[in-house]
C-alpha positions as CSV (number, residue, x, y, z in Angstrom):
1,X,236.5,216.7,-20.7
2,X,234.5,219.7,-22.6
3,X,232.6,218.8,-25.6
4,X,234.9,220.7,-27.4
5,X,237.4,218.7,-27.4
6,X,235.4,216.1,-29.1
7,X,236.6,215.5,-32.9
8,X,234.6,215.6,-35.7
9,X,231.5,216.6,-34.1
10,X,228.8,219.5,-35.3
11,X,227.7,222.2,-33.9
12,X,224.1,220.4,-33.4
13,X,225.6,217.5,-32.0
14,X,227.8,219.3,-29.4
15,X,224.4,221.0,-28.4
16,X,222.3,217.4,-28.3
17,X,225.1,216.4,-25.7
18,X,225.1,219.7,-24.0
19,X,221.5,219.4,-23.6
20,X,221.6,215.6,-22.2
21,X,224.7,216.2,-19.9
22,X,222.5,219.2,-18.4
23,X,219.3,217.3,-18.2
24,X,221.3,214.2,-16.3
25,X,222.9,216.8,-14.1
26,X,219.8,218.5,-13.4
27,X,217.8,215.4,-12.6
28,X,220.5,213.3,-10.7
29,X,220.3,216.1,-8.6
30,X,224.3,217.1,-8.9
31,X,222.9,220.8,-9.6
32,X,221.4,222.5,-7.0
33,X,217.9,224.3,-7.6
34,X,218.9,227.8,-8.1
35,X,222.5,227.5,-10.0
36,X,222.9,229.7,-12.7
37,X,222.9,228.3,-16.0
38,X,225.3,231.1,-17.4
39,X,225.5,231.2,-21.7
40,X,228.7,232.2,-22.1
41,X,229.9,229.7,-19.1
42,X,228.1,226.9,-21.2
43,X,229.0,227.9,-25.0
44,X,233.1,227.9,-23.4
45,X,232.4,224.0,-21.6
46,X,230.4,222.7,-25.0
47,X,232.1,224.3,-27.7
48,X,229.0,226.1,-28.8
49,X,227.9,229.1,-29.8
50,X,225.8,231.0,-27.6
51,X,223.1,230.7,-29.7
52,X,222.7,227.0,-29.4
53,X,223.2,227.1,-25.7
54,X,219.8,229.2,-25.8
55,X,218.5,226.6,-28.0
56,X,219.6,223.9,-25.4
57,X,218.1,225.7,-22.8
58,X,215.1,226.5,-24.3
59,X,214.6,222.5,-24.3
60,X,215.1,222.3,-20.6
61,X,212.5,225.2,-20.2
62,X,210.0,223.1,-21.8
63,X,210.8,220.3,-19.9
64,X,210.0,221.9,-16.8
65,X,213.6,221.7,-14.9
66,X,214.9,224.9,-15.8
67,X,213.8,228.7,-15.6
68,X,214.3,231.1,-17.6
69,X,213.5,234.6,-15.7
70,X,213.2,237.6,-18.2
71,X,216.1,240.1,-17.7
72,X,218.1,237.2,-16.0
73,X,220.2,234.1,-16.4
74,X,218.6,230.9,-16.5
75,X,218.8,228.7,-13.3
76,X,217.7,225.4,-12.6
77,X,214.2,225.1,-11.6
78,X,212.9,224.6,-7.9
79,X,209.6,223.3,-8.0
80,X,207.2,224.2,-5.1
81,X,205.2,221.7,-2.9
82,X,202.5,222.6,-4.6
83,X,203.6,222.6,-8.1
84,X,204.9,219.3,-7.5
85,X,201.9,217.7,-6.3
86,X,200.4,219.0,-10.1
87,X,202.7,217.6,-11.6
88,X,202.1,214.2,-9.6
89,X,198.6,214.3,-10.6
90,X,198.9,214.4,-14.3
91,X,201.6,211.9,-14.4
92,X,199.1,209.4,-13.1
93,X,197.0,210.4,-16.0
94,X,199.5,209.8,-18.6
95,X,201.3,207.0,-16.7
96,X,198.1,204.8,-16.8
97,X,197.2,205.2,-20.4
98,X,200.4,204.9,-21.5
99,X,200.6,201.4,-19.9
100,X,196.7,200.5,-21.4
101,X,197.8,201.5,-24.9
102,X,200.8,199.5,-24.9
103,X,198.9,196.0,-23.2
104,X,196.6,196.8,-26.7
105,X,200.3,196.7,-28.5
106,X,202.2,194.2,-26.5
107,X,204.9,192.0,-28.9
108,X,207.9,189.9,-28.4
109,X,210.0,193.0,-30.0
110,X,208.8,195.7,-27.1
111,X,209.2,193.2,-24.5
112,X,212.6,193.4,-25.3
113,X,212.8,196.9,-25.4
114,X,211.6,197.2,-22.6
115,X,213.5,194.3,-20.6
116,X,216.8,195.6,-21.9
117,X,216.3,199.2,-20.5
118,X,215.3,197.3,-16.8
119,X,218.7,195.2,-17.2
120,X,220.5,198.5,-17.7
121,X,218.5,199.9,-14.5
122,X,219.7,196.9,-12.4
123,X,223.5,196.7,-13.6
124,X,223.5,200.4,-13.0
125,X,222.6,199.9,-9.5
126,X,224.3,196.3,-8.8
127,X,227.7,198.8,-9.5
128,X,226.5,201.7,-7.3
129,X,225.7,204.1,-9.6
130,X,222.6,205.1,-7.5
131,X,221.9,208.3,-9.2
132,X,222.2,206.9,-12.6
133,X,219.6,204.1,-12.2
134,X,217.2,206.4,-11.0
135,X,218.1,208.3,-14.2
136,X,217.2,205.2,-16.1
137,X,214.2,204.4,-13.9
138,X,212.8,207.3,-15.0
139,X,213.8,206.9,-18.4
140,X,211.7,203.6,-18.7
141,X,208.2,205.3,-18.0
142,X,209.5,207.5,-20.9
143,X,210.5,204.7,-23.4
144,X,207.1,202.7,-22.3
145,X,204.9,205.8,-24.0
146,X,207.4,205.7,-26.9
147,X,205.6,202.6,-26.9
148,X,202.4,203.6,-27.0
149,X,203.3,204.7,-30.9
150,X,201.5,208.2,-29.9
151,X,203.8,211.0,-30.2
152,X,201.9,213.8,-28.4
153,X,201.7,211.2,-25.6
154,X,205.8,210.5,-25.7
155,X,206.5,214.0,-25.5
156,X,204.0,215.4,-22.9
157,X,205.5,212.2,-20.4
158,X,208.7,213.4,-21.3
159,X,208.2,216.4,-19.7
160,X,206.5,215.3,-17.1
161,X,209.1,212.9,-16.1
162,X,211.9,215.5,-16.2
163,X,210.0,217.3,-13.8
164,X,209.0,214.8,-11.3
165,X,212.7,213.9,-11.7
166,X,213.8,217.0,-10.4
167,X,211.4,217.1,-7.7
168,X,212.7,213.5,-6.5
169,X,216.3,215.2,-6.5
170,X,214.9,218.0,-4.4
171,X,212.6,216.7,-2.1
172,X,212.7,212.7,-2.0
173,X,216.0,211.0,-0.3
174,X,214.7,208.2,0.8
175,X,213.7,206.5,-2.2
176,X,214.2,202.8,-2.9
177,X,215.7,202.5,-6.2
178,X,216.2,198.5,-5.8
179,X,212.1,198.0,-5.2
180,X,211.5,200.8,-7.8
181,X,213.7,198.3,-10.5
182,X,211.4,195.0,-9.2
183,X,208.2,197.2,-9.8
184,X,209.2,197.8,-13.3
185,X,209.8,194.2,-13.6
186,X,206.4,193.1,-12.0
187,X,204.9,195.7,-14.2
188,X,206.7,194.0,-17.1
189,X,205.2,190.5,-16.4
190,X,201.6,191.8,-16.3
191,X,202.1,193.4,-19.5
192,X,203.3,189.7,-20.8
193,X,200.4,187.8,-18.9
194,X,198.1,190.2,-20.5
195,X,196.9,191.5,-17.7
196,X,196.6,195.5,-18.2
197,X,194.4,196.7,-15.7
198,X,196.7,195.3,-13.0
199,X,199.4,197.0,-14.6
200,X,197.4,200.3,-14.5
201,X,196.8,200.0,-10.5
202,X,200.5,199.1,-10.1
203,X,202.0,202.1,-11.6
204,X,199.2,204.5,-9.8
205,X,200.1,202.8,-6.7
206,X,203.5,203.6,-7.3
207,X,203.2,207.1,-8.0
208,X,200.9,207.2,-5.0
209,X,203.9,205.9,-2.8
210,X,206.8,208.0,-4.6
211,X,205.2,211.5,-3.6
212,X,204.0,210.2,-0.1
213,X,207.9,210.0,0.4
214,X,208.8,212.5,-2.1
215,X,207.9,216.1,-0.5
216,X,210.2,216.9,2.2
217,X,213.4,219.4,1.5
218,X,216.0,218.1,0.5
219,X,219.5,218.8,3.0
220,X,222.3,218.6,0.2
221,X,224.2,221.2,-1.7
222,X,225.6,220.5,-4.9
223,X,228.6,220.8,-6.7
224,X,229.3,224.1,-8.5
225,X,228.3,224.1,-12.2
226,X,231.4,223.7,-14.1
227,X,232.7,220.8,-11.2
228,X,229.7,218.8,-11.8
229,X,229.0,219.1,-15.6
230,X,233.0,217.6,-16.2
231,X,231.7,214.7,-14.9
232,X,228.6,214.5,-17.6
């Protein structure tokens, strides 16, 4: 069902839902690197104008998991080997200070945060929904530098998330969502025993072993745009 069928709903909301159905397609890997992003395909799906569809993608631009090629319609993004392993390398960076500033803030109240976004990891996967755990599991590393309490920090891993998410929906089949969720929760426990620097290596090490797997092409095609966004 189209966004505009949805009652009582503005103009900006419509377009905040456009622009998180999009990013979940993008990054669940149901659209295919390359597939146009038309505006007037988009504004007609949402119920938006077209100006707010440039707004939306605009937002996925700057998340790194859609181009925008002058004199063209945007398409989603296909990151190089290359540009992937960059993008690897400074979400280490960010990954590991995001987990030593929150040890320095750790509390009953982000515990739970934190816990309740793991539950929703697991009981995505216990159903099956594969592609929407890794969603979430993404999602965590994104909430932990909410965290932090530094908003430069938030936003800068958002967008590095997005756009290691992509490249996991490109290049990495083969990775193992269930020992993904049991990291989180190891790296949860370490937080609670107080033990940050442990925490640090774990998520490093993780990162380490998510691109050894990750950068390989990936043998799927997608849906075509309109197919897979009724489903978002």
């Amino acid at each position: 069902m189209s966004a505009e069928t949805e009652p009582g709903s503005s103009p900006a909301e419509r377009a905040d839902r456009a622009y998180a159905s999009l990013r979940a397609a993008v990054i669940e890997g149901a659209l295919a690197p390359g597939t146009k992003l038309g505006e007037e395909t988009l504004a007609a799906h949402y119920g938006v104008s077209r100006t707010l569809v440039r707004t939306v993608l605009a937002r996925l631009v700057a998340d790194g998991i859609v181009d925008s090629p002058h004199g063209r319609s945007a398409e989603v993004a296909h990151p190089t080997v290359e540009e992937a392993r960059d993008a690897f390398a400074v979400r280490r960076v960010l990954e590991r200070e995001a987990v030593l500033r929150v040890a320095e803030r750790w509390d009953a109240a982000t515990a739970a945060r934190l816990r309740a976004h793991v539950d929703a990891e697991r009981e995505a996967w216990t159903h099956r929904r594969s592609t929407a755990s890794a969603r979430l599991g993404g999602e965590f590393h994104i909430l932990l530098a909410r965290e932090t309490g530094n908003d430069l920090l938030e936003r800068y891993m958002s967008e590095v998330v997005s756009r290691t998410a992509l490249i996991l929906a490109v290049y990495g089949r083969d990775i193992d969502q269930q020992a993904s969720i049991e990291e989180h929760e190891e790296l949860l426990a370490l937080l609670a025993a107080g033990d940050a620097e442990r925490a640090a290596d774990l998520v490093t090490h993780h990162l380490d072993e998510v691109q050894r797997k990750t950068l390989r092409p990936a043998d799927a095609e997608a849906d075509p745009l309109l197919s897979v966004l009724s489903r978002y």
